[in-house]
mmCIF file of the C-alpha atoms, coordinates in Angstrom:
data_MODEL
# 
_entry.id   MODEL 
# 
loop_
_atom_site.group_PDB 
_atom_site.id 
_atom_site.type_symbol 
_atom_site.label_atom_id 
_atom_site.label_alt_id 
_atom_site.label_comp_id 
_atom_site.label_asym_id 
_atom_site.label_entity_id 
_atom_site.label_seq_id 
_atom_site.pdbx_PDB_ins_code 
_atom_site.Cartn_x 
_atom_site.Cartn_y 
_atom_site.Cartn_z 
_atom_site.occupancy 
_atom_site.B_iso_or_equiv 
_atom_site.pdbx_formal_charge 
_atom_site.auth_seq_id 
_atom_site.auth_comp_id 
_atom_site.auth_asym_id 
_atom_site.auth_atom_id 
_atom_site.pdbx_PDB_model_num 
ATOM 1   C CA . UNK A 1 1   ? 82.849  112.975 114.463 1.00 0.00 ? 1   UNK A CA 1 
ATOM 2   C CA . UNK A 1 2   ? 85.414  111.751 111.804 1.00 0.00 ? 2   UNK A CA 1 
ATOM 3   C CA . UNK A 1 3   ? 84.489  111.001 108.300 1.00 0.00 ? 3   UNK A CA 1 
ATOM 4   C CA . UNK A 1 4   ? 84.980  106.990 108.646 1.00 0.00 ? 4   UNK A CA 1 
ATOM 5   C CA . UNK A 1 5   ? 83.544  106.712 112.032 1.00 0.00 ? 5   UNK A CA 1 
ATOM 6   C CA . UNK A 1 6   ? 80.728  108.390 110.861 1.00 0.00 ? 6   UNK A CA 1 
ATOM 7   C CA . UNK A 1 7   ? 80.063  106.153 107.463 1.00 0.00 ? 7   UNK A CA 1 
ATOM 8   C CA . UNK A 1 8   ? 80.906  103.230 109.534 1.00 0.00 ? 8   UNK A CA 1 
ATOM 9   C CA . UNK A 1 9   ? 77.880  104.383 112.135 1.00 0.00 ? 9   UNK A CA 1 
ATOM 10  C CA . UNK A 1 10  ? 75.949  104.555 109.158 1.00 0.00 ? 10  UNK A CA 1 
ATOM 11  C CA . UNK A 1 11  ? 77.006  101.357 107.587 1.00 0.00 ? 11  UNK A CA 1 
ATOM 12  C CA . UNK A 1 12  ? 75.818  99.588  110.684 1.00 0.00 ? 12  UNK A CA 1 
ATOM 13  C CA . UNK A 1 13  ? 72.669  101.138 110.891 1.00 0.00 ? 13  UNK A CA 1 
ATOM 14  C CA . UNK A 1 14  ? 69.254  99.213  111.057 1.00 0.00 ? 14  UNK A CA 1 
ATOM 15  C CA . UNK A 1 15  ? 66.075  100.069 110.711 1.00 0.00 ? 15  UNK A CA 1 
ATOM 16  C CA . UNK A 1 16  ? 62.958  98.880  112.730 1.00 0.00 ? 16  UNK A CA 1 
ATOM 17  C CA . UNK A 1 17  ? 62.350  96.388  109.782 1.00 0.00 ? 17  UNK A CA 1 
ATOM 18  C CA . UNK A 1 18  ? 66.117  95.178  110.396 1.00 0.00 ? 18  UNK A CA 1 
ATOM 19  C CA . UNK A 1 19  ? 67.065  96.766  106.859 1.00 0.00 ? 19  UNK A CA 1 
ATOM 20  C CA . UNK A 1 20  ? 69.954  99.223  105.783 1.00 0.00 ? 20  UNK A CA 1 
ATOM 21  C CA . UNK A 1 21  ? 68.623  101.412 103.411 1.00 0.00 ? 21  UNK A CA 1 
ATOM 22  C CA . UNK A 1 22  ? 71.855  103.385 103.060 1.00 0.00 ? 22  UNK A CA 1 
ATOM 23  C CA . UNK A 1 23  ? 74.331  100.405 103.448 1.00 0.00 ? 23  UNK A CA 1 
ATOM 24  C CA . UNK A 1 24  ? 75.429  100.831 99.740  1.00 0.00 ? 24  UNK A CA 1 
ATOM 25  C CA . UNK A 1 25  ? 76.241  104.223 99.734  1.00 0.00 ? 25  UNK A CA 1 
ATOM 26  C CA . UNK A 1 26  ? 78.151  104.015 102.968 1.00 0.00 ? 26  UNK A CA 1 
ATOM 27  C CA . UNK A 1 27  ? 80.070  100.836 101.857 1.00 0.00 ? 27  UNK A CA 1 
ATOM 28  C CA . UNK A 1 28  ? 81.045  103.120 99.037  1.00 0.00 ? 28  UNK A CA 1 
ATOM 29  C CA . UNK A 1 29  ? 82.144  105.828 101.227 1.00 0.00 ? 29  UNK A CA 1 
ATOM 30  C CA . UNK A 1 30  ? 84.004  103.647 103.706 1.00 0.00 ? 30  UNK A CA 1 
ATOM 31  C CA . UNK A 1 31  ? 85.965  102.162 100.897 1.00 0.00 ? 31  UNK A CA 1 
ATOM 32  C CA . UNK A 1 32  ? 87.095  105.540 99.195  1.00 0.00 ? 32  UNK A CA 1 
ATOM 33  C CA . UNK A 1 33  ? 87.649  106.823 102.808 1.00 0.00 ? 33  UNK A CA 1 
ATOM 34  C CA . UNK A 1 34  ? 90.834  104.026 103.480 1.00 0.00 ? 34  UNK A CA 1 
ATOM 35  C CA . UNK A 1 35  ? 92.006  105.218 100.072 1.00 0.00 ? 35  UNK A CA 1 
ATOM 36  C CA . UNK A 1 36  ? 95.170  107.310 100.260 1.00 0.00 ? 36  UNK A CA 1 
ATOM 37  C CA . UNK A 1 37  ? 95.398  111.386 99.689  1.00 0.00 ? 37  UNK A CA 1 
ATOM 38  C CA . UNK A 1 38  ? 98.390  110.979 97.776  1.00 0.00 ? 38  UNK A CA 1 
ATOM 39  C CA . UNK A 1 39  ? 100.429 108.177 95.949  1.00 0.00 ? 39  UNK A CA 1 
ATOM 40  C CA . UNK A 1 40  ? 103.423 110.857 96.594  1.00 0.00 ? 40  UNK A CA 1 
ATOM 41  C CA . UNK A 1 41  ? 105.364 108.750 99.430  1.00 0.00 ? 41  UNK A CA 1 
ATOM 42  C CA . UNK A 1 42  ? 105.571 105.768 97.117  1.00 0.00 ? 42  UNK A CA 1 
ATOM 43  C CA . UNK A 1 43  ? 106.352 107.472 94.425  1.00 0.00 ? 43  UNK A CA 1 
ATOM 44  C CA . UNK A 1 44  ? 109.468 108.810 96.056  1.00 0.00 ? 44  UNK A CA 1 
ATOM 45  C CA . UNK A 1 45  ? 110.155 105.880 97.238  1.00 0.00 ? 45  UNK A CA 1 
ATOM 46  C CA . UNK A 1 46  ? 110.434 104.450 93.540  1.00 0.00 ? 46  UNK A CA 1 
ATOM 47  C CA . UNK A 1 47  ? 112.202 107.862 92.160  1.00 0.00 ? 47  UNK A CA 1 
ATOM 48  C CA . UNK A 1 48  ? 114.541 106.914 94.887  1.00 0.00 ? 48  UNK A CA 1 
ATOM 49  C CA . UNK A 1 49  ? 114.947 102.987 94.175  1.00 0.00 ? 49  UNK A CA 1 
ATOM 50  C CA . UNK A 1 50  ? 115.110 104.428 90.213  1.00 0.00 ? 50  UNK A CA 1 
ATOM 51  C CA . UNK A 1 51  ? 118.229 106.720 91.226  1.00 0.00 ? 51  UNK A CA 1 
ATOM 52  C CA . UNK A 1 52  ? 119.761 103.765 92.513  1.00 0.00 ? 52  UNK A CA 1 
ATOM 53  C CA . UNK A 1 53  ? 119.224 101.581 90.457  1.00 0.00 ? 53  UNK A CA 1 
ATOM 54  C CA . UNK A 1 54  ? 121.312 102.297 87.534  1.00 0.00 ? 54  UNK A CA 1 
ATOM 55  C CA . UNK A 1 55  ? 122.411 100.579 84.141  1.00 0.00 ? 55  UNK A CA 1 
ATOM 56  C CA . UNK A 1 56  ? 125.990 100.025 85.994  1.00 0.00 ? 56  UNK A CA 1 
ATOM 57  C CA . UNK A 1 57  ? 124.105 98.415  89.063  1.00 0.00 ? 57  UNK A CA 1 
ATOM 58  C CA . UNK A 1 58  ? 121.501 96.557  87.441  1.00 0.00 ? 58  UNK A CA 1 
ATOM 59  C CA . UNK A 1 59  ? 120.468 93.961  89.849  1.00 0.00 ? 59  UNK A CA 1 
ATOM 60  C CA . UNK A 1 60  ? 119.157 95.675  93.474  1.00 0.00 ? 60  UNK A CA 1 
ATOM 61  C CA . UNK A 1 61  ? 119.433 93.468  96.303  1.00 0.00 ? 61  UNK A CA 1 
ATOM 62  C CA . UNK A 1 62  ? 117.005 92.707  99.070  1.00 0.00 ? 62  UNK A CA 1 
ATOM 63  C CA . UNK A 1 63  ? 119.195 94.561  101.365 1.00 0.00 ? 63  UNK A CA 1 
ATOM 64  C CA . UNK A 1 64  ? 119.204 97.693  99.661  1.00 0.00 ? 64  UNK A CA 1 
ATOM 65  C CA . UNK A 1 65  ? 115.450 97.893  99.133  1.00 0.00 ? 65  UNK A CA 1 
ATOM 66  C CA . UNK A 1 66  ? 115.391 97.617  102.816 1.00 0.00 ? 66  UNK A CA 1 
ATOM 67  C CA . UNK A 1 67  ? 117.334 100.171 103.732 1.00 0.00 ? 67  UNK A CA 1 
ATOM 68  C CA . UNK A 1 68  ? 115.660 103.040 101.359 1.00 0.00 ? 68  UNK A CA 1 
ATOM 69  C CA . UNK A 1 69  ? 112.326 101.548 102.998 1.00 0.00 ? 69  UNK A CA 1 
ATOM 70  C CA . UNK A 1 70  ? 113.739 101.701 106.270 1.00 0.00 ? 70  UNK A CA 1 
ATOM 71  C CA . UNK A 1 71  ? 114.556 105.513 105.101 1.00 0.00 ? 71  UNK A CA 1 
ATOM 72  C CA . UNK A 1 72  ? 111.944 106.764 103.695 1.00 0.00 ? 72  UNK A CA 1 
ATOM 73  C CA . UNK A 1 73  ? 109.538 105.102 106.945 1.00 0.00 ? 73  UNK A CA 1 
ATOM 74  C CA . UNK A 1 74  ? 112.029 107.060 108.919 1.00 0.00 ? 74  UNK A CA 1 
ATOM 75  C CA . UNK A 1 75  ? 111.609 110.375 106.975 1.00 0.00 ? 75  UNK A CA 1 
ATOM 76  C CA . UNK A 1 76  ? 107.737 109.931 107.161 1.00 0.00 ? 76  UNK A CA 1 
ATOM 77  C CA . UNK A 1 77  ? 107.835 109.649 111.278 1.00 0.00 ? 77  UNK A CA 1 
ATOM 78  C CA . UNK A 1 78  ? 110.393 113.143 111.417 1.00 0.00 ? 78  UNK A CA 1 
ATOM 79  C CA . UNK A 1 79  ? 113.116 111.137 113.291 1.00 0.00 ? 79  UNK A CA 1 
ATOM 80  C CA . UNK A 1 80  ? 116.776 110.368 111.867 1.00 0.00 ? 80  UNK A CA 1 
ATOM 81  C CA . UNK A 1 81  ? 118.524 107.447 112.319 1.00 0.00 ? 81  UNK A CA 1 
ATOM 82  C CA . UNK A 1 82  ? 120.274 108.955 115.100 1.00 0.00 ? 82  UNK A CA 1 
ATOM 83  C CA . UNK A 1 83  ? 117.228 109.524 117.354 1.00 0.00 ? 83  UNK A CA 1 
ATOM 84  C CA . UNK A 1 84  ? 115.447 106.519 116.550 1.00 0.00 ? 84  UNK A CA 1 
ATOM 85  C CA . UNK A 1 85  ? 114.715 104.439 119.970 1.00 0.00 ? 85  UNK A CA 1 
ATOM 86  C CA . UNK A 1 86  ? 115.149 100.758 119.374 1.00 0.00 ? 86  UNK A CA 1 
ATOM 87  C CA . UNK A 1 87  ? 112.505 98.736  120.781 1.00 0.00 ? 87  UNK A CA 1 
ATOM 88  C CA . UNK A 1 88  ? 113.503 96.404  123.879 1.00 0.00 ? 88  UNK A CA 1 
ATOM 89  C CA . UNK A 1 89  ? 111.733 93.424  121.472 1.00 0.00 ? 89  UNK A CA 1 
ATOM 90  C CA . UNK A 1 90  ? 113.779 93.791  118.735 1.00 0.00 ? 90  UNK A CA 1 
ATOM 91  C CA . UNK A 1 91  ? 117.408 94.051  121.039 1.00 0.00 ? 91  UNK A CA 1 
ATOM 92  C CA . UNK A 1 92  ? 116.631 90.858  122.796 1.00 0.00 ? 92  UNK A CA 1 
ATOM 93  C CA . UNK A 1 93  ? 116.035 89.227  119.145 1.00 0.00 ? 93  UNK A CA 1 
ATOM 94  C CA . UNK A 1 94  ? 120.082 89.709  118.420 1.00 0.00 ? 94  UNK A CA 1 
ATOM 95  C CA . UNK A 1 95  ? 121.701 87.399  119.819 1.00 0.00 ? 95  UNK A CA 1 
ATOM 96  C CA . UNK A 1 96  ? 123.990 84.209  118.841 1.00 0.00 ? 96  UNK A CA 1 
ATOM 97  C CA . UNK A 1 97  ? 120.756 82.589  117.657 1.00 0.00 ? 97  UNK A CA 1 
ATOM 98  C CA . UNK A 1 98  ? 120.550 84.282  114.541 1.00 0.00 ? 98  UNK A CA 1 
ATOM 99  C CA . UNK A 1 99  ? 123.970 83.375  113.161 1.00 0.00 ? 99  UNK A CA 1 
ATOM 100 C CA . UNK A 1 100 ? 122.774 79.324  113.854 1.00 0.00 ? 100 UNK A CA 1 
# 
């Protein structure tokens, strides 16, 4: 059984008196359990917004933070830009209506 299905099994547990007497600890655990491993994919993420982000080119648009988010999401899910499927959704989505 994983680690959060198990504290959440506990979490929920009642006794026959209707009382938790574990419900602290396993809020606890829960909580540190949706913490992340490692802060390492954002902080590449900023190494790589700091690299382009230079004295020169001061101001970084919202359209270049985009695409090194799109990137790095990419790089996270092992597929290149090349091989990424687009979903049907987002196709129908461009059409003339988004130049009105």
């Amino acid at each position: 059984m994983p680690a959060i299905e198990f504290w959440t099994t506990v979490h929920k547990y009642k006794d026959p008196s209707d009382a938790n007497p574990t419900q602290d600890i396993a809020a606890a655990a829960v909580k540190l359990l949706v913490l992340p491993l490692s802060n390492a994919e954002a902080e590449r993420v900023f190494w790589a917004v700091t690299l382009t982000k230079t004295d020169f080119r001061n101001r970084m648009g919202h359209e270049l933070l985009v695409a090194i988010l799109i990137k790095f999401a990419l790089r996270m899910r092992g597929v290149t830009s090349a091989e990424f499927q687009v979903p049907r959704e987002m196709v129908e989505k461009v059409n003339y209506d988004i130049y009105q």
